[in-house]
C-alpha positions as CSV (number, residue, x, y, z in Angstrom):
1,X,49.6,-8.8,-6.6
2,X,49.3,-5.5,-5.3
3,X,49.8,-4.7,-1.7
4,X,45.9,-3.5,-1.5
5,X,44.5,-6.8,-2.6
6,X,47.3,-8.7,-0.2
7,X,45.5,-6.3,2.2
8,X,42.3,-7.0,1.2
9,X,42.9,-10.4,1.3
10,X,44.1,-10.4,5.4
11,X,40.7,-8.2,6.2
12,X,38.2,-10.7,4.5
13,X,40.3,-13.4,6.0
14,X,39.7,-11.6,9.7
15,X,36.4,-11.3,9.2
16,X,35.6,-15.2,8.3
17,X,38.3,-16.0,11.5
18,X,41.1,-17.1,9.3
19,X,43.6,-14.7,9.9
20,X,46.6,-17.3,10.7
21,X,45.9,-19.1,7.4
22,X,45.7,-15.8,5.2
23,X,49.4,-14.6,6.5
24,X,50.7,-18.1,5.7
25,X,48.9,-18.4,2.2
26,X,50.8,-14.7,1.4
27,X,53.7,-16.5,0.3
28,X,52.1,-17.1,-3.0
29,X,50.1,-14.1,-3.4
30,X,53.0,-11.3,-2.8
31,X,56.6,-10.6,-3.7
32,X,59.0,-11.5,-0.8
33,X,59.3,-7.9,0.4
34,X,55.9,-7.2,1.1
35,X,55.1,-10.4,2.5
36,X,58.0,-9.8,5.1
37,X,57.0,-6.2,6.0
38,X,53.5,-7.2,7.1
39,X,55.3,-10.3,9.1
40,X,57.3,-7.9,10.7
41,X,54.7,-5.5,11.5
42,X,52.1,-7.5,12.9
43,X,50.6,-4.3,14.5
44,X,49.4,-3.3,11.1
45,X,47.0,-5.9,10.8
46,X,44.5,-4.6,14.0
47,X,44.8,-1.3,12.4
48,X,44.0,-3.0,9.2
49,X,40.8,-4.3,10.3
50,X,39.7,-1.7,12.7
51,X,39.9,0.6,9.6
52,X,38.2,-1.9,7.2
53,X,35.1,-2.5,10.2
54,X,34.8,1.4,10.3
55,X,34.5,1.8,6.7
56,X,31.6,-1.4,6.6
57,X,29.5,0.2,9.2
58,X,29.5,3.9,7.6
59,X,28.3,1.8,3.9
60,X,25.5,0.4,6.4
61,X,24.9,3.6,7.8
62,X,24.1,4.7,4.4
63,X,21.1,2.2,4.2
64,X,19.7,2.9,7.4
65,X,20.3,7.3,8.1
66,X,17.5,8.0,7.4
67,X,16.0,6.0,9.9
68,X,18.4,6.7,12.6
69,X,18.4,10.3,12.6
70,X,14.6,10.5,12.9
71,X,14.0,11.5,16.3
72,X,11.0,10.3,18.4
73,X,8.8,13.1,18.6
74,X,10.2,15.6,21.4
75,X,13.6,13.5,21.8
76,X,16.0,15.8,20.8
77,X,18.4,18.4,22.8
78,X,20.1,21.7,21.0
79,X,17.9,23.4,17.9
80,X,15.6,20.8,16.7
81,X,15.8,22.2,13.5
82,X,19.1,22.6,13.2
83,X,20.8,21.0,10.1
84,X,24.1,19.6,11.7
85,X,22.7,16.1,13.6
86,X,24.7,14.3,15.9
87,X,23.3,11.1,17.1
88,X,23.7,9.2,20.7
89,X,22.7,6.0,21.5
90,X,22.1,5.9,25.5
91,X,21.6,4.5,28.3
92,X,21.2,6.0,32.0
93,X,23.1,3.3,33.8
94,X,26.2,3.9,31.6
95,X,28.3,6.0,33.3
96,X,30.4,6.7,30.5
97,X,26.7,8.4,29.0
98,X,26.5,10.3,32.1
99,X,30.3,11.5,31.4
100,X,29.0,12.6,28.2
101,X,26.6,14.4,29.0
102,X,29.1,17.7,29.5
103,X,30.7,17.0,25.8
104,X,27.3,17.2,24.5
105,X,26.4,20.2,26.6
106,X,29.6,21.7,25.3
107,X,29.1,21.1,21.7
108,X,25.1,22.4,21.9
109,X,26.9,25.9,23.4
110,X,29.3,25.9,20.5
111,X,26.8,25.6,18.2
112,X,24.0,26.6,17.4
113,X,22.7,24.6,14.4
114,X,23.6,21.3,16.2
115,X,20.2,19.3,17.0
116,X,21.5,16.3,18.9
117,X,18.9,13.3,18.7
118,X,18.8,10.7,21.5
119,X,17.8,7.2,20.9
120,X,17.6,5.2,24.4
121,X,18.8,1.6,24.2
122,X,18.7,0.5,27.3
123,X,21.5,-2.5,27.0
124,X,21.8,-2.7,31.2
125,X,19.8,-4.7,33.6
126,X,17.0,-2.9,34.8
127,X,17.4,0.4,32.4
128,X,14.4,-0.1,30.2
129,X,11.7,1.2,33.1
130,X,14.3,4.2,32.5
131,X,14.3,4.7,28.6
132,X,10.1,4.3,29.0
133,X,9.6,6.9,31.4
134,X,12.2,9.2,29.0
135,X,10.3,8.5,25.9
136,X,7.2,9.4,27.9
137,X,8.5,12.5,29.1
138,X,9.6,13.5,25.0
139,X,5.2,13.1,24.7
140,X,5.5,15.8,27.3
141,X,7.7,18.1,25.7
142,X,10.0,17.9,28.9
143,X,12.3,15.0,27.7
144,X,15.3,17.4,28.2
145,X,14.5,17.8,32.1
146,X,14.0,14.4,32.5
147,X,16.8,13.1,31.1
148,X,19.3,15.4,33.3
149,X,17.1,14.6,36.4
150,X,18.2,11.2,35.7
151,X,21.0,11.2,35.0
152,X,22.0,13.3,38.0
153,X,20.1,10.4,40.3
154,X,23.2,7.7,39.1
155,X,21.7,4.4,40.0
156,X,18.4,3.9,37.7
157,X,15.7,2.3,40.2
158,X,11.9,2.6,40.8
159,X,12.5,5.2,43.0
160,X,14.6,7.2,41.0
161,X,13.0,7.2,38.3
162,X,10.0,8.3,39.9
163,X,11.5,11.4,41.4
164,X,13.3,12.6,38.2
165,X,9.7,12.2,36.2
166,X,8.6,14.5,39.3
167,X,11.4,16.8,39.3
168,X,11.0,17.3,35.2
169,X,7.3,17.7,36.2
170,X,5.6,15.2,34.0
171,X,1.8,14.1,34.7
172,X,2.4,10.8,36.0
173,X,-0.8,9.1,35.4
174,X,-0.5,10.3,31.9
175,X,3.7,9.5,31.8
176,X,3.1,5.8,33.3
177,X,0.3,5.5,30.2
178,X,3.0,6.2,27.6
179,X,5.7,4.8,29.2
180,X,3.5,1.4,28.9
181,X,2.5,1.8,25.2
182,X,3.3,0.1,21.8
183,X,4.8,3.3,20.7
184,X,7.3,3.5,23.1
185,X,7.8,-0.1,22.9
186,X,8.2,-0.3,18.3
187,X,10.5,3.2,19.0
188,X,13.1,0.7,22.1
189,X,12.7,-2.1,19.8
190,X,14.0,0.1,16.3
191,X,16.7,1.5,18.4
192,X,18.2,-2.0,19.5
193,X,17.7,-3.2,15.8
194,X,19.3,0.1,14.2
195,X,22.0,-0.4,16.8
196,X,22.9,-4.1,16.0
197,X,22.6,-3.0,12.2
198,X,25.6,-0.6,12.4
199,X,27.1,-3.0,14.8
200,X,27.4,-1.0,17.8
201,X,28.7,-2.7,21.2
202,X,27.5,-0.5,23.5
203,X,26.4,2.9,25.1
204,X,27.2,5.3,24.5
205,X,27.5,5.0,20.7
206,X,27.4,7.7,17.9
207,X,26.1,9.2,14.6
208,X,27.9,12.5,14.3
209,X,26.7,13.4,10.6
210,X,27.7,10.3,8.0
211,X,30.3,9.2,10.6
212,X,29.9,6.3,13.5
213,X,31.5,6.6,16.6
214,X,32.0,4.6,19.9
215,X,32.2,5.3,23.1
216,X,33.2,8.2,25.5
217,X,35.0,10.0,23.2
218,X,35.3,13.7,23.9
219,X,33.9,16.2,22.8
220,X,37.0,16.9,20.2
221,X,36.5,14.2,18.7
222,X,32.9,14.5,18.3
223,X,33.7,17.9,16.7
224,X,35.9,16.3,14.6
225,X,33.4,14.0,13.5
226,X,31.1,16.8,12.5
227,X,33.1,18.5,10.7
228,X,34.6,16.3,8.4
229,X,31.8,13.8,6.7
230,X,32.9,10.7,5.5
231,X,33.8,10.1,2.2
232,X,31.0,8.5,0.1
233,X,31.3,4.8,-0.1
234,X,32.1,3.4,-3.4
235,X,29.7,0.7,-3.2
236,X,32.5,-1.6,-4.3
């Protein structure tokens, strides 16, 4: 057997939770070698299914882009019609978001054709009042205010939510409407499922083109991501 399928084997046996037995059962499905360098290189087999897991969530990426790189109307920073799209998943009580919020900034300055779409998924106690009032503020055409208004506050509460919807100078009456709708609710509700689909684990999380990325990464890395699309899946 090939070492791809012994490989291929050990990843599907991860996945179903059977990892011990898979190693053990490689007596019979490899040459002695083979079977002895992965035993003596254990640390292969996290890399092994951290690579497999990355490659499974770009095929389901495929099924669901164009979905997720559909902004809500007004939720997007950079040139909105730019054709390099970088997705984030946030939300304002994550302060690795709020770290992010420079890499972003730095990436927008560095290019002009990026249009960065924001998708709040508010995964924290209490931070759904927040993604709301931003959604609300997108109707407005000031989303962009908002959202550095609130991030700037740190701790998401009433209050500060209040202020930064003041500060980005939304009409409140008309804000609190929207805020409350069953738009803004279907568009929180499609971010959580779209989220769980591509098996994010939390904020913030990223589409940068046809690649997925987690986490406060840097905006290298982000670049990175950009720059070099994924290769298409083979659908095998």
């Amino acid at each position: 057997m090939s070492l791809r399928s012994i490989i291929l084997t050990v990843l599907l046996a991860l996945a179903g939770g059977f990892a011990g037995a898979a190693i053990w059962q490689m007596s019979g499905l490899a040459d002695a070698n083979t079977r002895a360098y992965l035993l003596e290189n254990p640390e292969l087999l996290p890399e092994m299914a951290a690579a497999y897991e990355a490659r499974e969530k770009e095929k389901r990426l495929v099924e669901v882009a164009g979905k997720v790189s559909a902004p809500f109307p007004g939720m997007v920073l950079g040139n909105p019609e730019g054709s390099v799209t970088l997705v984030e998943f946030t939300d304002y009580q994550c302060g690795y978001c709020r770290q992010s919020r420079a890499d972003v900034a730095a990436l927008i300055a560095d290019n002009p054709d990026l249009r960065v779409v924001v998708r709040e998924w508010p995964v924290f106690e209490g931070s759904e009042a927040a993604a709301r009032m931003a959604l609300a503020a997108a109707k407005q055409n000031k989303f962009a205010a908002f959202h550095e208004a609130m991030f700037a506050a740190g701790r998401v509460s009433p209050g500060s939510i209040d202020a930064a919807a003041r500060q980005a100078g939304l009409d409140m009456d008309r804000a609190r409407v929207t805020a409350a709708s069953d738009e803004v609710t279907r568009e929180i509700a499609e971010t959580m499922t779209l989220a769980e689909r591509l098996g994010f684990t939390g904020t913030p999380s990223w589409v940068a083109g046809n690649r997925i990325v987690e986490g406060a990464v840097g905006k290298d890395r982000l670049a990175e991501a950009l720059a070099n699309p994924a290769p298409e899946p083979s659908g095998a």
